[in-house]
C-alpha positions in Angstrom: 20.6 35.9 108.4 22.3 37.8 105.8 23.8 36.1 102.8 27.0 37.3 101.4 26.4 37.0 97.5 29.3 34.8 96.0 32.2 36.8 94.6 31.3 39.9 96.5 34.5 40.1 98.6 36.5 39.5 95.6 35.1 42.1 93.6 34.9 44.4 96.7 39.1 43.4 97.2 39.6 44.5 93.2 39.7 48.3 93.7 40.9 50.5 91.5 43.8 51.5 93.9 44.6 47.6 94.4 44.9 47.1 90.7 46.7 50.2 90.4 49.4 48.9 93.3 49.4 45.5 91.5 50.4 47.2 88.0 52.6 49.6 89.8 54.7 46.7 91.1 54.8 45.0 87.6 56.0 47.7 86.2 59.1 48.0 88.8 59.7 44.2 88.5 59.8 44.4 84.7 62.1 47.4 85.2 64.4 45.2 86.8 65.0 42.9 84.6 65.4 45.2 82.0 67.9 47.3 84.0 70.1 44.0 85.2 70.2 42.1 82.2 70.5 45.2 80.1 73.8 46.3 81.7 74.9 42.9 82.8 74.6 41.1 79.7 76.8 41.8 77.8 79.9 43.5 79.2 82.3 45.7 77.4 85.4 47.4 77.8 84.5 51.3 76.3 87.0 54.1 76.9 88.5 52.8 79.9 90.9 56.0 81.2 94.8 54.6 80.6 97.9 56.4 81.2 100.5 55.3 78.2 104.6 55.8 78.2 105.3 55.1 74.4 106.1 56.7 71.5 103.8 58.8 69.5 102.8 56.2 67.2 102.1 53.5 69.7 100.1 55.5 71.5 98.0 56.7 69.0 97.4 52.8 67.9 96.4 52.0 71.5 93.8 54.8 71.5 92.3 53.8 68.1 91.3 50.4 68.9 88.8 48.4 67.3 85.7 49.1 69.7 87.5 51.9 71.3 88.6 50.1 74.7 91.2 52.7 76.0 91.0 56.5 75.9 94.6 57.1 76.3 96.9 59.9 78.2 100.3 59.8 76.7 102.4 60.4 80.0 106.3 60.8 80.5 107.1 57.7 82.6 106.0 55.2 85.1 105.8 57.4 88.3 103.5 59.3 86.4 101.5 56.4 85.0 101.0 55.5 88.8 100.3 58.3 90.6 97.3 59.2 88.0 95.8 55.5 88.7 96.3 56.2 92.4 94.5 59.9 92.2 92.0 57.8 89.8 92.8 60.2 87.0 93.1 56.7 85.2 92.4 53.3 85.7 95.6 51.4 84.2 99.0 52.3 82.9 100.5 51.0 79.6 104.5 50.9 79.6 105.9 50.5 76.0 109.5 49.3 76.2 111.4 50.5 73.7 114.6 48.9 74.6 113.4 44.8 75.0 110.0 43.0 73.4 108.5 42.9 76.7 105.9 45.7 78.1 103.8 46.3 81.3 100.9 47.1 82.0 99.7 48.7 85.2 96.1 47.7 86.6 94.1 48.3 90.2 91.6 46.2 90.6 90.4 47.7 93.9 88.8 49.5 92.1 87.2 46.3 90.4 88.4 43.0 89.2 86.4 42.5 86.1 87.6 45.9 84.8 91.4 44.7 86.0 90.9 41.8 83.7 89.6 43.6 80.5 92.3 46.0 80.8 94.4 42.5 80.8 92.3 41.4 77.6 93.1 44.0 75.9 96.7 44.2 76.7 97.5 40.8 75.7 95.6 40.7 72.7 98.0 44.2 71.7 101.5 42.5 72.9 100.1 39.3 70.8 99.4 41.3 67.9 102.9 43.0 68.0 104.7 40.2 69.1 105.5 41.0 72.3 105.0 39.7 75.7 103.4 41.4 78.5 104.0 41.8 82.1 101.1 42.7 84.4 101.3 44.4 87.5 98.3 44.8 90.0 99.4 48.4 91.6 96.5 48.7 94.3 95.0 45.3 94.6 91.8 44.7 96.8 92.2 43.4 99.9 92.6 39.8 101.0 89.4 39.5 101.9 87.3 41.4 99.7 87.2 39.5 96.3 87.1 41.2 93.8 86.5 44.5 95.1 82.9 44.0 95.9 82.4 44.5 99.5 82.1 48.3 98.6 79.1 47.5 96.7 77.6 45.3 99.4 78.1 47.4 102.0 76.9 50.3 100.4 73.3 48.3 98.9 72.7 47.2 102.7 73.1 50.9 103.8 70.6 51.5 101.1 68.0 49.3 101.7 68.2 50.2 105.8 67.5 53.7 104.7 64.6 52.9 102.3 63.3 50.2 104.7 63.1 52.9 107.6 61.1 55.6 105.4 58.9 53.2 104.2 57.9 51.8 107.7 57.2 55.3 108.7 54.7 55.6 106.0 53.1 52.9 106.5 52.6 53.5 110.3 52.4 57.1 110.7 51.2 58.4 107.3 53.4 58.8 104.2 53.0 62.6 104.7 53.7 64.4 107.9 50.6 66.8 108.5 53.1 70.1 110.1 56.0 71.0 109.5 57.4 69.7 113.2 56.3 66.6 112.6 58.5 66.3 109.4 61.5 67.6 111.2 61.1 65.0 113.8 61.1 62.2 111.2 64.4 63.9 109.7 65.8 64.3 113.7 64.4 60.0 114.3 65.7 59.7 110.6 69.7 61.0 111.4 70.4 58.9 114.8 68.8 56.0 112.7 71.6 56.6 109.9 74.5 57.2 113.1 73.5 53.8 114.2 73.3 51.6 111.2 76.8 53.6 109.4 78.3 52.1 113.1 77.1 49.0 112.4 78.1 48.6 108.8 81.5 49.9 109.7 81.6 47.2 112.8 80.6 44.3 110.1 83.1 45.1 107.5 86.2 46.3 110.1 86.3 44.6 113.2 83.9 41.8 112.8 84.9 40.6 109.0 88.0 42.4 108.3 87.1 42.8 105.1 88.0 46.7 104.4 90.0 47.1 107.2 91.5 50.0 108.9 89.1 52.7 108.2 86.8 52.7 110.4 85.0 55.9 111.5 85.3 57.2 107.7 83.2 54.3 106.7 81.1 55.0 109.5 80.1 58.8 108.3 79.8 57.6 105.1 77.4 54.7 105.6 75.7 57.6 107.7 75.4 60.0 105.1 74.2 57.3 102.8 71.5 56.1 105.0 70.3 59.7 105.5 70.0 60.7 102.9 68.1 57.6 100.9 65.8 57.6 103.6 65.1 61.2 103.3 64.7 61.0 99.6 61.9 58.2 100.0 60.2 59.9 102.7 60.0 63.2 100.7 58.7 61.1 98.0 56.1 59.7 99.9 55.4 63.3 101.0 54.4 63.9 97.2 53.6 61.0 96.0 52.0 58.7 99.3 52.8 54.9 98.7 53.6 54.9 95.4 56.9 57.1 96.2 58.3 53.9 98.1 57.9 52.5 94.6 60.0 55.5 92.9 62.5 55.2 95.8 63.1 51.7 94.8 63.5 52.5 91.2 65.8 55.2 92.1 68.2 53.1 94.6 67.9 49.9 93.4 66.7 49.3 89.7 68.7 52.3 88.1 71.1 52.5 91.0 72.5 48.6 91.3 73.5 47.9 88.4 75.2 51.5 87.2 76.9 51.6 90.6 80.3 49.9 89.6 79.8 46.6 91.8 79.1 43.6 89.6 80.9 45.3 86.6 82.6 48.8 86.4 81.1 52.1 84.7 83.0 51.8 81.8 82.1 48.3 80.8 78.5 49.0 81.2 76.5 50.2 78.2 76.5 54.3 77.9 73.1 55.0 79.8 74.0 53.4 82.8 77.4 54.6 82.6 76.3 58.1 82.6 73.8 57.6 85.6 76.4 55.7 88.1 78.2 58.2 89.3 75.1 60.7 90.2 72.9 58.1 92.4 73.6 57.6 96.1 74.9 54.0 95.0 77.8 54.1 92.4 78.9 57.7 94.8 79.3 55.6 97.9 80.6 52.5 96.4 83.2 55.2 94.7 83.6 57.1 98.0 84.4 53.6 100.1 86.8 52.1 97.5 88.7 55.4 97.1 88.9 56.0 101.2 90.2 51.8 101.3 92.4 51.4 98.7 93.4 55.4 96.9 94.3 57.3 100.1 91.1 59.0 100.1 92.0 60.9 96.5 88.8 62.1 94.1 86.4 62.2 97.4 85.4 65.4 96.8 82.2 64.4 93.9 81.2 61.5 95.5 80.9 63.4 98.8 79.2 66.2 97.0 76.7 63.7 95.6 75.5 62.1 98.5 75.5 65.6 100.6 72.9 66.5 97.8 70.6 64.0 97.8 70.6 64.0 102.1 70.1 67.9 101.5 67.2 67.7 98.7 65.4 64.4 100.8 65.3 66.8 103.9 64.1 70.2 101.6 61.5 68.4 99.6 60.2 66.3 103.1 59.8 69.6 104.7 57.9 71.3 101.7 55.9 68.3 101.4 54.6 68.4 105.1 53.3 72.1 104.0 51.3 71.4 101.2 47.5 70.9 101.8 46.4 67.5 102.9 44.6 65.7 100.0 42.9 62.1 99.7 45.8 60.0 98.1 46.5 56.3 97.3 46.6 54.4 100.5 47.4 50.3 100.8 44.8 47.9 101.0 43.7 46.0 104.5 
């Protein structure tokens, strides 16, 4: 009877490709908590868009803060402060009056309550500085039953990880590249009644069954569509190029870059600059954009959010199709 030598099977289990998954996974873990805490930690009010009705000189004082808060738009009354904060040209309105010691200050925080309050900070700490007293006025507040604005965020990050979920369980049961091209487009055709089904059901939770971003319901629905479409697309072109370490890029993508420069927790412009610049281009922060402006702003500045996630849906269906032409190589495969 044969003898199995001690230690053999874990020697034979340390493979370079297991150690290469194991570092692989360290590596994204360690990029997570960098990414959170790095944005999270410390948040800070940085050139938050304001509309101002004031004279020339108290305008020019609100814009030159210390730390830079505000980047102000002198405007020529309220109406005009309003409907830029409603076409999210801006996200708050200052109202100097010059006839009484008491100012307002226009806020929306449906588009998110922590960025509602700093504009509030910094408001009161102006008034207080000038002697004046401040009245504040929520002119598109979230929903009842969507605290602080976040359901967006939640909805959108389940869409996401249905959509990554689904690619990667395709990989890992039929191969993380398809070997012909009709094979690909039948993982894009599984791949879009997939994303019909789950935008339904996201738009069922949040309408119908929670009520918690009422009332527009079959816009949510092609929007959670597009979402899941397209992330799932994008990870299964990845794995097209990359085998099972793209699930691992996917996640980086959507998740550890994407979370916490999507505008959820805390808004783009209290976020330090990299994230800030990164938000608006990854299928996260454009559908937690594209949701809040459908709820609560009429449907206004649609168009780039739109554009965003059409783009990434286009590119994950491009690049899966190009990768399920290239030559079939030996790649990185998981461990059994």
């Amino acid at each position: 009877m044969h003898n199995a030598t001690p230690g053999a099977g874990a020697r034979s289990a340390l493979t370079p490709g297991t150690l290469a998954l194991v570092l692989g996974v360290l590596l994204v873990q360690l990029s997570f908590l960098l990414s959170y805490i790095g944005s999270f930690h410390n948040p800070d009010p940085q050139g938050i868009p304001v509309a101002v009705v004031a004279p020339g000189q108290a305008a020019e004082r609100l814009d030159r803060l210390p730390g830079d808060p505000l980047a102000v738009t002198v405007v020529e009354d309220e109406q005009t402060a309003r409907e830029r904060i409603r076409q999210r040209k801006a996200e708050g309105g200052y109202l100097l009056n010059p006839r009484g010691s008491r100012d307002t200050l226009l806020v929306a925080s449906a588009a998110g309550g922590p960025q509602a309050q700093a504009l509030r900070n910094v408001g009161e700490r102006v008034a207080g500085e000038q002697h004046r007293q401040l009245k504040v006025v929520d002119i598109a507040p979230s929903g009842q039953q969507d605290y602080e604005s976040l359901t967006a965020f939640y909805l959108i990050v389940g869409w996401l990880v249905g959509g990554y979920l689904l690619a990667s369980l395709m990989g890992v049961l039929a191969g993380t590249r398809p070997a012909r091209p009709e094979l690909g487009a039948l993982r894009l055709a599984g791949t879009a009644a997939y994303a019909i089904l789950s935008g339904l059901g996201g738009a069922i939770i949040v309408d119908p069954v929670l009520h918690a971003l009422p009332g527009h319901f079959v816009e949510l629905w092609w929007v959670g569509a597009l979402l899941v479409f397209g992330t799932a697309a994008c990870t299964l072109a990845l794995e097209a190029f990359l085998g099972v370490v793209g699930i691992g890029v996917a996640v980086l993508i959507f998740v550890v870059l994407g979370n916490p420069s999507a505008g959820g927790a805390f808004q783009k412009h209290l976020i330090p600059s990299f994230w800030r610049a990164i938000g608006d281009w990854i299928p996260t922060g454009a559908g937690t954009t594209a949701v809040r402006n459908i709820v609560y702003f009429s449907g206004n500045a649609l168009g780039t959010p739109l554009l965003v996630l059409a783009l990434w849906a286009l590119a994950g269906a491009v690049l899966l199709m190009a990768g399920s032409l290239r030559r079939r190589e030996p790649g990185l495969t998981l461990p059994i």
